[in-house]
C-alpha positions as CSV (number, residue, x, y, z in Angstrom):
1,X,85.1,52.2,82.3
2,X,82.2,50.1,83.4
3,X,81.6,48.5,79.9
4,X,85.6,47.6,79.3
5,X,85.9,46.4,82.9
6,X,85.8,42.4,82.7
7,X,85.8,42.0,87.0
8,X,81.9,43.5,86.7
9,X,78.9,41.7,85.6
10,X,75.6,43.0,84.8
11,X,73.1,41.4,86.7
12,X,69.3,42.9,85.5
13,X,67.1,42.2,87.9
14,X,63.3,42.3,87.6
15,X,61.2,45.2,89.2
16,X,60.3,43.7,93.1
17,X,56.9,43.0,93.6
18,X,54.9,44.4,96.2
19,X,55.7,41.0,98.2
20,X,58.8,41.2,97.8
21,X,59.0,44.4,99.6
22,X,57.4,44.0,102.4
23,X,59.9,41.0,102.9
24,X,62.5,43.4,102.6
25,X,61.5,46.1,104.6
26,X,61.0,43.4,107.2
27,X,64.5,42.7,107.0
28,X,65.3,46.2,107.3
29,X,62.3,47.6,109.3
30,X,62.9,44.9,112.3
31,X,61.1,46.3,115.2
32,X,59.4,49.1,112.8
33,X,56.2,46.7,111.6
34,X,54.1,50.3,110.6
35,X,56.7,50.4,107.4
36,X,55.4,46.8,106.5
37,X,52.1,48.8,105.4
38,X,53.7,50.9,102.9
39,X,54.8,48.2,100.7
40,X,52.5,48.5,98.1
41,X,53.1,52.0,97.8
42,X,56.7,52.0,98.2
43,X,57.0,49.2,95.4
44,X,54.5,51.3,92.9
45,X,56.8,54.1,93.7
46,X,60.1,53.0,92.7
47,X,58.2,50.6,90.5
48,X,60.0,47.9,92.3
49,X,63.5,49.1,91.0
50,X,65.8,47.8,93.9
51,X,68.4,51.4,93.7
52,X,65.1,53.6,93.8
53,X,63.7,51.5,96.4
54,X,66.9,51.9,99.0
55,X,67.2,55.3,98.3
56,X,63.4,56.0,99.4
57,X,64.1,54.1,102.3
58,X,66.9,55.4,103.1
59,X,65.7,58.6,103.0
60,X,62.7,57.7,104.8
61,X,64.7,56.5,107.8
62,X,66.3,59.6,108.1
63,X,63.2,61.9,107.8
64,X,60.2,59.5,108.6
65,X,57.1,58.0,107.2
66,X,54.9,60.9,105.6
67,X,51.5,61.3,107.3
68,X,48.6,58.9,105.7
69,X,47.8,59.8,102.7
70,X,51.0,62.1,101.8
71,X,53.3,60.9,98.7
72,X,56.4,59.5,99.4
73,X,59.2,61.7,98.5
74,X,62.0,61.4,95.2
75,X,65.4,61.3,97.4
76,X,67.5,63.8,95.7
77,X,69.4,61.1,94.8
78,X,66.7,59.8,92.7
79,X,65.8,63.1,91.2
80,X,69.5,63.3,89.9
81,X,69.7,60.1,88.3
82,X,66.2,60.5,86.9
83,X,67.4,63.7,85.7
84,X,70.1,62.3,83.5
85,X,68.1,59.9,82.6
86,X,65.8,62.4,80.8
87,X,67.9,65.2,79.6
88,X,69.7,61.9,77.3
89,X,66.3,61.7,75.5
90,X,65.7,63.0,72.3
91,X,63.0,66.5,72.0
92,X,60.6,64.4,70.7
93,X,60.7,61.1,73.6
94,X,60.9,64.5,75.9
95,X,57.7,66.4,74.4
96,X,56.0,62.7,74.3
97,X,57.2,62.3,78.1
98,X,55.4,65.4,78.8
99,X,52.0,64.5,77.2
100,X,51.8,61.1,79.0
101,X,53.1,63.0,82.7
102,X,50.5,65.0,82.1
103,X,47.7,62.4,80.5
104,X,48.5,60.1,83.5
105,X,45.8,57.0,82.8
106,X,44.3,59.1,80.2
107,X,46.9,58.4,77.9
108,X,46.4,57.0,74.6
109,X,48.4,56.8,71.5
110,X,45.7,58.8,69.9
111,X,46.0,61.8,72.6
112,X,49.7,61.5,72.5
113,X,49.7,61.9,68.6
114,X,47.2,64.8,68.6
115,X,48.8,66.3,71.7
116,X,52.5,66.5,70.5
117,X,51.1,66.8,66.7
118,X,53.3,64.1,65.6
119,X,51.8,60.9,63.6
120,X,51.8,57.3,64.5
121,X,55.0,56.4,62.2
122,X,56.8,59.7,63.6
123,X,55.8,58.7,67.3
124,X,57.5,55.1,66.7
125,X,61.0,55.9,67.2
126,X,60.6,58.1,70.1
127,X,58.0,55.6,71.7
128,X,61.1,53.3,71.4
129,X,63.4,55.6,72.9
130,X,61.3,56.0,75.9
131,X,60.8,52.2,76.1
132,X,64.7,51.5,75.9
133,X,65.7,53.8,78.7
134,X,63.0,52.4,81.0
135,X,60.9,55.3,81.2
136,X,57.8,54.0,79.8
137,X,56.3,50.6,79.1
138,X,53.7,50.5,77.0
139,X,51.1,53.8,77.6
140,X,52.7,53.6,81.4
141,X,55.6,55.3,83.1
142,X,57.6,52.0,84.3
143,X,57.3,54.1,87.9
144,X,55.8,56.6,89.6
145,X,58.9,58.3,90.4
146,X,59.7,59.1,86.7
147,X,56.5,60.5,86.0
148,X,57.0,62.9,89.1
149,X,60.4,63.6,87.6
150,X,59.1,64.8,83.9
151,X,56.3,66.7,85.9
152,X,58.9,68.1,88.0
153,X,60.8,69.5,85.4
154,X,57.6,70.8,83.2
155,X,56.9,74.6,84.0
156,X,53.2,75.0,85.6
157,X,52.1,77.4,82.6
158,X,53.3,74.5,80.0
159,X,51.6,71.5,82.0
160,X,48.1,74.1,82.3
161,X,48.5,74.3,78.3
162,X,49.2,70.4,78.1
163,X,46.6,69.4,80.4
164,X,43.8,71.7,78.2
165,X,44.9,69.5,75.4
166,X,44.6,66.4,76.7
167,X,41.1,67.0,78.6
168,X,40.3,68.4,74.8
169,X,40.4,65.0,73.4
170,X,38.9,62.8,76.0
């Protein structure tokens, strides 16, 4: 419906900055100035996607800032999206998803290769895949809040077994 309907536009917006976030939670904050400090980490968060954002906030106004040094939460709302998101990719974008969760900055195409036991040409199309639905750019999750999703999902004995692999190759 939404790609035959000719009254919508698709508008893609770039990922807000951590600037641009604290503008907006001044706008939405007003009398609140202690959310202006969480910009930065509400913007590497969501990664500066504008629906992520909102939905953190909102459900931050309901529940509250988390003490200092807490992570924010992933709104259920999030979660869900995110969810879809990643049960549409293929097993191999999933598996390589998994390695660079668990990898975090230690990622590398080398680990990711040796991890998942696929080759560089075999790794191309699911790199891709990950790339086109915005889940990863580059050797980076495009935000914080998809990486907590594929970890999420990841069964602690699987991510113990992952993790072993990775620190094997460092």
């Amino acid at each position: 419906w939404l790609a035959e309907s000719t009254a919508l536009v698709r508008i893609d917006l770039p990922p807000l900055t951590a600037a641009e976030v604290a503008v907006l939670l001044d706008a939405l904050a007003e009398g609140r100035p202690a959310w202006r400090a969480h910009a930065a980490a509400l913007a590497r968060h969501s990664g500066g996607n504008l629906l992520f954002l909102l939905e953190t906030l909102r459900h931050l106004w309901i529940d509250g800032l988390p003490p200092e040094g807490e992570p924010l939460p992933l709104p259920p709302t999030v979660q869900a999206l995110l969810a879809r998101r990643l049960a549409a990719l293929s097993p191999p974008a999933l598996d390589l998803a998994r390695v660079a969760a668990v990898a975090g900055d230690d990622l590398t195409g080398d680990i990711a290769a040796r991890v998942t036991g696929m080759d560089a040409l075999s790794m191309a199309g699911p790199w891709q895949a990950l790339e086109e639905a915005q889940v990863m750019s580059g050797l980076h999750f495009t935000h914080e809040a998809i990486r907590d999703a594929v970890l999420a999902e990841l069964p602690q004995p699987v991510r113990a077994v992952l993790h072993a692999g990775v620190g094997h190759w460092l």
